[in-house]
C-alpha positions, 0 to 999 in steps of 0.5 A: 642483464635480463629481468623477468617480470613477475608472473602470476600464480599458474593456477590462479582460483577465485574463491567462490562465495558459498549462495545464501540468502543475502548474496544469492541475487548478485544484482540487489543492493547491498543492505537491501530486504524487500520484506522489511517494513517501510519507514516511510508514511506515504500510503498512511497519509494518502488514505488519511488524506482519501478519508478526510476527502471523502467525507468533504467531497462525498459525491464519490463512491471511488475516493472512500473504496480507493482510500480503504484499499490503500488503508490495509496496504498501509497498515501492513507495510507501514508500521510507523504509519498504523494511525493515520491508515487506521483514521483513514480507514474509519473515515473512508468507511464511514463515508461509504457506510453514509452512501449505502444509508442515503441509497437505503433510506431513499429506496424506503421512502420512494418505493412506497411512493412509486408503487401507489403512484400507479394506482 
């Protein structure tokens, strides 16, 4: 008795899925959009956390100008976020807004002093 085993179709096609915007990168992940906005609130606290340091720490021109960058990033990747980025952005400036009075205010009242120095 001979038995032939199955074989398969001669002409055999893998049907190919049209390219759109979901499937056009075969690498991504499933369910993934690098557009879609984050839920997580990690650079909102971060510049709240710069804010509120800068303003503790203040002998730093760095920490506010830092927190302030991280502020607008946050507010417009991290909608769940928009407080904590908005009050680290208002204290970040404040403190910077304080270094800029300190320097002016100090060259107000040494310049006069330097200049009859001389005379």
């Amino acid at each position: 008795m001979t038995s032939t085993a199955p074989t398969p179709p001669s002409s055999s096609v893998t049907p190919q899925i049209p390219a759109t915007e979901s499937n056009s990168n075969p690498y991504a992940r499933p369910g993934f959009n690098p557009d879609a906005p984050s839920t997580s609130r990690l650079l909102s606290i971060l510049s709240f956390a710069g804010g509120i340091a800068s303003l503790i720490f203040g002998q730093t021109v760095i920490l506010p100008v830092a927190a302030i960058i991280i502020g607008h990033i946050a507010r417009r990747r991290e909608p769940e976020g928009r407080t904590f980025a908005l009050w680290g952005l208002i204290l970040s400036y404040l403190s910077l807004f304080g270094w800029l009075a300190v320097i002016i205010i100090g060259l107000v009242i040494a310049t006069p002093l330097f200049l009859f120095a001389w005379m």
